[in-house]
N, C-alpha and C positions, 0 to 999 in steps of 0.2 A: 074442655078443649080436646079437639079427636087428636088421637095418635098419632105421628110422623111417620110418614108411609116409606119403606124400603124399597130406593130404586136399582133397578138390577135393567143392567146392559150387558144382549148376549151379539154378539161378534161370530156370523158363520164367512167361510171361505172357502167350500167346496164348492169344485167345477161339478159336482156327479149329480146335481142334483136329489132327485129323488131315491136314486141310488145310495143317494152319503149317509154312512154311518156317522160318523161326525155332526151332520145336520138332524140326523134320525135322535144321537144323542141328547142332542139342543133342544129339538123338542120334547122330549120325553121330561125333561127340565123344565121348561115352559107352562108344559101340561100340567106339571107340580105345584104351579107355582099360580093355576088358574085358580077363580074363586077367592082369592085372598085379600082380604081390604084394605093387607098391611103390604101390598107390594104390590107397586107400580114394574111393566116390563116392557122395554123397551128391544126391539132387532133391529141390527143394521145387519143386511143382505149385501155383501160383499162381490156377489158374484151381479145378482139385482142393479145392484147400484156400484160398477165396479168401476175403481179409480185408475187413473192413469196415472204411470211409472210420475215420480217427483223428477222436474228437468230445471234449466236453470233458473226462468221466465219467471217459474211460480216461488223458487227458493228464493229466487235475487225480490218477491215483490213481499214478501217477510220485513224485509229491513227496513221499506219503505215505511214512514207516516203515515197512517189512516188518510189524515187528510191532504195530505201529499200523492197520493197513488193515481194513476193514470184509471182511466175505466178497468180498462184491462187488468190492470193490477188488481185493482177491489175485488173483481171477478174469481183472481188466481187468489188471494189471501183467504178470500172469505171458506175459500176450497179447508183450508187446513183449520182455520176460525170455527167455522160448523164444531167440525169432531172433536176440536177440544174443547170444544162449549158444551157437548155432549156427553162429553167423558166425565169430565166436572158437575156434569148436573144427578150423575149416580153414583149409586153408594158403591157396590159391587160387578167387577167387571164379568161376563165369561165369556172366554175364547172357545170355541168349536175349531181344532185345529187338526188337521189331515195332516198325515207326514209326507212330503213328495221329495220326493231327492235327498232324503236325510235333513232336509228345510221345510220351511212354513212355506205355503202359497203365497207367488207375489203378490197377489191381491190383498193378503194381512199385511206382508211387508210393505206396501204401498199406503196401506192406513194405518202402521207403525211409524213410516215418513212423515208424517202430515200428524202425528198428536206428539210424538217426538221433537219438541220443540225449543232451545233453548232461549231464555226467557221467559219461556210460556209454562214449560211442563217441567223444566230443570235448568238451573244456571250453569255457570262454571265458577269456581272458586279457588282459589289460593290449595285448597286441600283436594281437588279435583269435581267431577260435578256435581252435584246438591240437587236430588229429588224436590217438585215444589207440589207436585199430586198427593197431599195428606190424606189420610183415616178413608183410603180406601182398600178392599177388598179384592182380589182376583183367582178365579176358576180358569183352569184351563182343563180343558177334556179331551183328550190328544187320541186320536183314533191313526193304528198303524196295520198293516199289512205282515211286516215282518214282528219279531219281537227285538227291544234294542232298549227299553229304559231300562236306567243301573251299568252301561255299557259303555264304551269307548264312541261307539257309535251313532250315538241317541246324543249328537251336535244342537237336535231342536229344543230339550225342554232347558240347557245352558241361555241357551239363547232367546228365547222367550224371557223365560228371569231374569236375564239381565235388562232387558229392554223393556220390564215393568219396573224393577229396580231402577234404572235409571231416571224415570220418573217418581218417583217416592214410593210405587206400589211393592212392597216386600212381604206383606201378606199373599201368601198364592200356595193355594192348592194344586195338586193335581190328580187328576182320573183318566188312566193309561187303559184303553181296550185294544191291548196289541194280538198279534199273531191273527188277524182279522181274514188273510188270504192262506190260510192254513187248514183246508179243512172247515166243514161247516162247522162240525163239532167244535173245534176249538172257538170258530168265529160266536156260537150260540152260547157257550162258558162264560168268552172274555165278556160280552154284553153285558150278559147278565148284573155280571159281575160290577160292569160299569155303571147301569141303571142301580144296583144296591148302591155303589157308592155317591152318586149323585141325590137318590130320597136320604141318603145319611145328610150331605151338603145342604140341603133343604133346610131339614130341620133347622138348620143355624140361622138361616137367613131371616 
């Protein structure tokens, strides 16, 4: 019987394109991760395939019946249906995540909307919400400009955790290449630095 193949889901959200270190990261991960028989990988292009802000139309067609739903509505549910069908079908998440305004790119928080789902990804309970996303895995590899993890002001990696936390994912790494607009020198340091810790992250997978 062949082995069970490890599926790994990476999540980019850079506007910079070719420019993004973030995305540059992602691949360098990706590259790792070629030639292996034992991992399946999957990219959702966030910027490629970018979603629009959550409004009420598609939140109000959540609550509806499957079979209940107007066209319309199938159209807007299936919207949020896809990514958590997605999310659930790998073992290991990774975020490629830019820091812009001390926050994540609306485009992750817009696909944060949409797998964030209660009922689906988390209930609510008597003792407050209840993760339902078991025995999965998350990398986030948080690429900044400024330096700010460990800090008052590094609001994003709080908030990422909790917003995988929220779904059951409480496994999560992270791989910080800050100080990125500091200086080549410093920007060609943190990499590096980043890429060792990502072939470390490998290894596990």
């Amino acid at each position: 019987m062949a082995a069970s193949s490890t599926k790994v889901l990476v999540v980019t959200s850079s506007i910079l394109g070719e420019h993004s270190q973030s995305r540059s990261l992602a691949g360098h991960l990706m590259k790792g991760l070629e030639g292996r028989e034992d991992v399946t990988v999957t990219e959702r292009d966030l910027i490629q395939s970018e979603l629009p802000h959550l409004g009420i139309d598609e939140l109000s067609s959540w609550g509806v019946e499957p079979g209940e739903r107007t066209a319309e509505q199938a159209t807007l549910a299936e919207r949020s249906d896809a990514l958590i069908d997605e999310l659930l079908e790998h073992d290991v998440l990774v975020l490629a995540v830019p820091l812009y305004n001390l926050g994540v790119p609306s485009q992750l928080k817009a696909w944060f909307d949409r797998v964030l789902r209660a009922g689906k990804t988390f209930r609510y309970t008597e003792k407050g919400p209840k993760g339902l996303v078991d025995g999965k895995r998350a990398l986030v590899v948080a690429t900044r400009g400024g330096q700010y993890a460990g800090t008052e002001m590094d609001s994003q990696t709080p908030h990422l955790t909790s917003m995988l936390g929220l779904m059951g994912i409480s496994d999560v790494d992270m791989v910080f290449a800050e100080g990125l607009a500091m200086g080549d020198k410093q920007a060609a340091v943190t990499l590096k630095e980043a890429r060792q810790a990502i072939d470390g992250y490998l290894e596990r997978v």
